[in-house]
N, C-alpha and C positions, 0 to 999 in steps of 0.2 A: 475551605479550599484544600484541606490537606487529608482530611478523612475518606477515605474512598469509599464509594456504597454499590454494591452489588446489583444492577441491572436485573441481570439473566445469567442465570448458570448450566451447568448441559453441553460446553460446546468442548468438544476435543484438540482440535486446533485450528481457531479462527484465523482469519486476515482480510484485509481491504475493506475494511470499514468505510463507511459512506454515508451523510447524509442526503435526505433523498427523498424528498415527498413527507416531509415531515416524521419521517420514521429511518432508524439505522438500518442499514441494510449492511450485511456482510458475509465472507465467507467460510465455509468449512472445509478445510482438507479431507480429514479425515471422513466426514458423514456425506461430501462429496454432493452438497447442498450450496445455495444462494439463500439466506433468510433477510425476513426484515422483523426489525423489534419495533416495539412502539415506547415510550415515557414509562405506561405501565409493565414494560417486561411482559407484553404480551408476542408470541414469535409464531412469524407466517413463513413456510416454506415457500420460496420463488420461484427456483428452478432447480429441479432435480439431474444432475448430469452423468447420472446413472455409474460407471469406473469409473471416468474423469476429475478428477481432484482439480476444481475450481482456487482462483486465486483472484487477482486484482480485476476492480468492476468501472465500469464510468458511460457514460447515457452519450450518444450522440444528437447531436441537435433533436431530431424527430424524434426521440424520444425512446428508441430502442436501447436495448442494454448489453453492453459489451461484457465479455468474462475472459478473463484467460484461461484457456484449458493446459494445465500446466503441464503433461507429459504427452499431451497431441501436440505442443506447442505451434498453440493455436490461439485465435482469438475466436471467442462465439459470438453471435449474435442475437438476439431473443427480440422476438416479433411477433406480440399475440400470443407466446408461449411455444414457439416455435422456432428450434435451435438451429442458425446453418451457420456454416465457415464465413468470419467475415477477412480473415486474415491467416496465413500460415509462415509462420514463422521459420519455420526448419532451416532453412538456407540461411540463418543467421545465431540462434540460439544454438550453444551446442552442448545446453544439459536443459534441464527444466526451465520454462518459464515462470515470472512469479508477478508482481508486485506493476500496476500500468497507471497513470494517470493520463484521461482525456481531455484534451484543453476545449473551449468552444466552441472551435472549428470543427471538432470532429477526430483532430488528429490525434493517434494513443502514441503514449510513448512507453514501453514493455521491455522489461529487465529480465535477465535468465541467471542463471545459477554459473553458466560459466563452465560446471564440471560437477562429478558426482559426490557432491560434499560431504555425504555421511561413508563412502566405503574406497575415497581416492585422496585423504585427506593430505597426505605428502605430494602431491603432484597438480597445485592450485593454477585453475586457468582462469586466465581475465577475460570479461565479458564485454560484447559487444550490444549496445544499446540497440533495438527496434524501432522502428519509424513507420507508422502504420496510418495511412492518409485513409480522408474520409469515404474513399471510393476503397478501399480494402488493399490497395496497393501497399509494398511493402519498401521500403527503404533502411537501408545500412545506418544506425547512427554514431557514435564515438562508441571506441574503441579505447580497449588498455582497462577497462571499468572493474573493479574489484567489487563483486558480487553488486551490481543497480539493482536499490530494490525501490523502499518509498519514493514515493516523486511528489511537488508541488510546482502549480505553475500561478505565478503571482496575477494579479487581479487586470493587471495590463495586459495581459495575454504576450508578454518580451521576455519573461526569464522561467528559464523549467530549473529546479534543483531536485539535484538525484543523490538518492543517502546512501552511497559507499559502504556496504554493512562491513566488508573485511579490510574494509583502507580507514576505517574510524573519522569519516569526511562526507560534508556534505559536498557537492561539486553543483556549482552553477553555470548556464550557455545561455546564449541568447537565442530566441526564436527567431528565424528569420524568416524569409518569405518561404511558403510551400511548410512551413513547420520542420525544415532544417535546422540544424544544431550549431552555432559555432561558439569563439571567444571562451573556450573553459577555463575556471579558474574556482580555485577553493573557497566556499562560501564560508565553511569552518571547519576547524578543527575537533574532531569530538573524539580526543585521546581518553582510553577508557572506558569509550560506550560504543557499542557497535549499535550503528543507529538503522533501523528496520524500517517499519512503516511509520508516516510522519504526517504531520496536517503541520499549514499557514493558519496567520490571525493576522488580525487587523491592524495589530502594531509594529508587525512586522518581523515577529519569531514566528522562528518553525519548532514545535514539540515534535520531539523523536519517540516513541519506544526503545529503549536499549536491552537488545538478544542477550546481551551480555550476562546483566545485573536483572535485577526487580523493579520496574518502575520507568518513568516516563521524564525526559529534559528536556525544556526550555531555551533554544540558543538566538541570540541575535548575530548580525549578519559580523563579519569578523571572530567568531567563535565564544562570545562573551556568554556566560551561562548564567541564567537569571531566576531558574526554578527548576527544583528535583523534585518528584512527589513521586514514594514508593507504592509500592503495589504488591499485594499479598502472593501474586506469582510472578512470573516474568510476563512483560508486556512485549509485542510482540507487535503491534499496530497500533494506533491512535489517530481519532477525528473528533472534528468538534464540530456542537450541531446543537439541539434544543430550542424549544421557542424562540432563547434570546440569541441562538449562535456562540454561548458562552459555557456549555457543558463538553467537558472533555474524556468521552468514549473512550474506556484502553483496554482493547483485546488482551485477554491473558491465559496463560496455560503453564503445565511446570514446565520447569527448563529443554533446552533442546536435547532431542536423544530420549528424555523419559515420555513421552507424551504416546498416548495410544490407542489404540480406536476404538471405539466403543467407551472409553474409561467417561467420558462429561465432565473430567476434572476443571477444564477451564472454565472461564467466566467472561461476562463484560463489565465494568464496574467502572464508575463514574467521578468526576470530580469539578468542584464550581470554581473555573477560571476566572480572571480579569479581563480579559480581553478574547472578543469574536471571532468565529473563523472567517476566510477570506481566501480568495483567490480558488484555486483546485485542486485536490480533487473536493 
């Protein structure tokens, strides 16, 4: 469980890892691609979004694929290999989009940056959650949110938790009808780790990636931490997926700020959990 083994290496800077038709599917900022890997670290280009620096992914019912376009802030759509707007976010993000999970309704829920975090960094603005219904239509959701980025929505399809990267906090709402937000309250505390992309399991933690540090935590609900496992860069995203649902995927690339295009310094590298993933993304 604790030894990490290298997947696939080549990637610049990944995010929104996804299990999905039995193969990882994730993004690249930098190479401005959707791939999918397979068990053997074999890797299939998906969608090519030509400038657009892709981010968080998730299928709606019919089966097409959603992407964030992170500086059109926007949502894509891919149908047959064919990209349209399925969402515009503008009127609500007011720096980049990033990080989205889709419940199985349909509904994305799509986090933004808030403000331009690498050249405003004295003047931090709180972000405002997107609400983006199955018909493309857009909605307002909580507000005051210090950078939302990973999201999980539990297997009952009632509770979405959103990983606070710069408030060190998972925040949990309840889903209500139409895939409204309400009843917020802090699912944990994660003093010390600024928690990014994150997958559920079946027992009931959510493993975070921490921006922060190197490596990947284990929280249950009340902030109790049950497992660190390092990572030879920083981790950056994490899903779990594999034949059994018990192999845990962690995007990694070197720390923020040094990471570069073209360089392939990051990787995707794996580790043999106890417990299945569950719920969404």
């Amino acid at each position: 469980m604790h030894e990490p083994v290298v997947l696939i290496g080549g990637l610049d800077f990944g995010e929104g890892p996804r299990w999905h038709d039995s193969r990882l599917w994730y993004s690249d900022f930098m190479q401005h691609c959707v791939y999918a890997v397979n068990a053997e670290g074999h890797r299939e280009t998906m969608v090519d979004l030509g400038d657009e620096q892709p981010s968080g992914l998730g299928w709606l019912p019919g089966g097409d694929l959603l992407v964030v376009a992170m500086t059109a802030k926007q949502v894509w759509r891919v149908h047959e290999k064919v990209i349209t707007v399925h969402a515009d976010l503008s009127d609500i993000a007011t720096w980049h989009c990033n990080d989205m999970v889709v419940a199985s309704d349909g509904t994305a829920y799509v986090g933004n940056f808030g403000y331009d975090i690498e050249n405003d960094v004295e003047h931090p603005v709180a972000s405002t959650l997107a609400i983006v219904h199955p018909d493309g239509s857009v909605s307002s959701g909580p507000s005051e949110l210090a950078f939302p980025n990973g999201s999980v929505i539990t297997p009952d399809d009632r509770t979405l938790v959103v990983a606070e990267t710069f408030g060190s906090r998972l925040s949990a709402f309840d889903i209500e009808e139409g895939g409204l937000l309400s009843n917020r309250r802090v699912w944990a505390d994660t003093a010390g780790v600024l928690p990014d992309g994150c997958c559920l399991d079946a027992a009931g933690g959510i493993w975070v990636a921490d921006a922060f540090g190197s490596g990947v935590v284990r929280y249950l609900e009340g902030g109790e931490v049950t497992d660190r496992l390092p990572t030879p860069l920083t981790s950056f995203a994490c899903m779990l997926g594999g034949s059994d649902g018990r192999t845990l995927y962690c995007i990694t690339a070197p720390a923020a700020g040094e990471q570069r295009a073209g360089s392939g310094d990051g990787a995707i590298v794996t580790f043999r959990v106890e417990h299945a993933g569950a719920g969404r993304p």
